[in-house]
Structure formats: C-alpha cells, structure tokens
DRENDO-1510 file (C-alpha; in Angstrom, 1 decimal, always signed):
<recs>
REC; n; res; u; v; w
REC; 1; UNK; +14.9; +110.0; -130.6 .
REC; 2; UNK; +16.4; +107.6; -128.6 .
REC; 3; UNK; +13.8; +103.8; -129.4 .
REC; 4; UNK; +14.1; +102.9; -125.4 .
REC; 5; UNK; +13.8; +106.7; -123.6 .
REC; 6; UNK; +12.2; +106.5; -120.9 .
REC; 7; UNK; +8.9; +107.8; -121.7 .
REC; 8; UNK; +8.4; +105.4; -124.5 .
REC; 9; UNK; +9.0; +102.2; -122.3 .
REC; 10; UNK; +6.7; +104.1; -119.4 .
REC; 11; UNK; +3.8; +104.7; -121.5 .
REC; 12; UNK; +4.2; +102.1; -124.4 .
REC; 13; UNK; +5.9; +99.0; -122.9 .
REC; 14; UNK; +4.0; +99.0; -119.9 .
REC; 15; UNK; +0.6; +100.9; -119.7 .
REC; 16; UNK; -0.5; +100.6; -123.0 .
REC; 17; UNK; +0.4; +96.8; -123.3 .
REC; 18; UNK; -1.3; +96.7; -119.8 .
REC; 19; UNK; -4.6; +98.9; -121.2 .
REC; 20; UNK; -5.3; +97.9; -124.3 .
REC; 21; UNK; -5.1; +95.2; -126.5 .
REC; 22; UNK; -2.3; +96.6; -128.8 .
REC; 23; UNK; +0.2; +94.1; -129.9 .
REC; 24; UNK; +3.7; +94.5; -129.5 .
REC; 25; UNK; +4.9; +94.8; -133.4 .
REC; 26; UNK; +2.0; +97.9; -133.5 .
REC; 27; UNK; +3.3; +99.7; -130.5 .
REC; 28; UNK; +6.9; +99.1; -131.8 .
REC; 29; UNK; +6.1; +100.3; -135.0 .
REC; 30; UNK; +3.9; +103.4; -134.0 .
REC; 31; UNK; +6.7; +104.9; -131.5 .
REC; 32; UNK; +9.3; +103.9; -133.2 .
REC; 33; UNK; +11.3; +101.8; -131.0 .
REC; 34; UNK; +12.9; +98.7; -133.0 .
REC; 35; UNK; +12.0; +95.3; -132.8 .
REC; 36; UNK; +8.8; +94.2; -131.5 .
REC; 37; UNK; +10.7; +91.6; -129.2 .
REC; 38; UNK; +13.3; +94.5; -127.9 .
REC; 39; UNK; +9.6; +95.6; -126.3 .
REC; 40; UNK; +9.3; +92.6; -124.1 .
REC; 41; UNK; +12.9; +93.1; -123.0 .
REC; 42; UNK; +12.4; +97.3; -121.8 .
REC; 43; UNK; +9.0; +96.0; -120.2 .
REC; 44; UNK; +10.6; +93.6; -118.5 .
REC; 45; UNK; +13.8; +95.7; -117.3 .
REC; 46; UNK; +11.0; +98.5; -116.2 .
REC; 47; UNK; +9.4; +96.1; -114.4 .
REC; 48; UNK; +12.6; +94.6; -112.4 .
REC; 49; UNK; +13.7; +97.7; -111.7 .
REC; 50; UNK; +16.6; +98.2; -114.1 .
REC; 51; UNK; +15.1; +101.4; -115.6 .
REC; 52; UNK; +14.5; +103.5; -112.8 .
REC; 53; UNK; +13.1; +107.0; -114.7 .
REC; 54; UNK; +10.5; +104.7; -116.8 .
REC; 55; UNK; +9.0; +103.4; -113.5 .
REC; 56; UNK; +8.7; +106.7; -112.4 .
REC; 57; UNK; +7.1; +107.9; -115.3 .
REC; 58; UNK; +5.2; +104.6; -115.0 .
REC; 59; UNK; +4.2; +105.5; -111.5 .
REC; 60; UNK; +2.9; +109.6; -111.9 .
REC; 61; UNK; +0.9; +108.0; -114.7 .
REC; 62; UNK; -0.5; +105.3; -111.9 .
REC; 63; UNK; -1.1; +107.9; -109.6 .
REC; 64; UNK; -2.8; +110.3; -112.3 .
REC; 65; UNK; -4.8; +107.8; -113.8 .
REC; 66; UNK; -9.1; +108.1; -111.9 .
</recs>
C-alpha cells in the first residue's frame, strides 16, 4: 500500500490531525505512511491543491460529516 494514497492523506493528514489531538509520529505509525514529517508535507500539498483525489475525499468526508 502506497504510504501517501490518497485516502490516507484525506482522512489522516488532514481530518484526523484536524479532529483530534493525534500527533503526527502516531498517525504515521498507525497507517503506515513513513516519516512523521513526510505527514506535514502531504497535508500541506492536500491543502494547496497539489493532490487533487485527497481533497476530494477530504471534501465528501466534509460534506458527510453532521
């Protein structure tokens, strides 16, 4: 499994960093996804736009969330 696919930046970079107060190394860890500090760089390139399928994964979450 790919460490930055898109649903693993959607939910983990961005929501759960965003919802809760899990730490980047934990999140890393728990999905897999490498380096702690690779997190901050696929949250950041979700957020800018440069991952285009994670922010819209981020945004049906957004939308499903009550």
């Amino acid at each position: 499994m790919h460490k930055a696919a898109a649903w693993k930046v959607a939910i983990a970079a961005v929501h759960l960093n965003a919802t809760t107060n899990a730490t980047n190394p934990w999140i890393a860890r728990r999905l897999h996804m490498g380096d702690p500090d690779a997190l901050s760089r696929y949250r950041s390139e979700c957020r800018s736009g440069r991952c285009p399928v994670a922010q819209e994964l981020l945004n049906q979450l957004s939308d499903s969330r009550v």
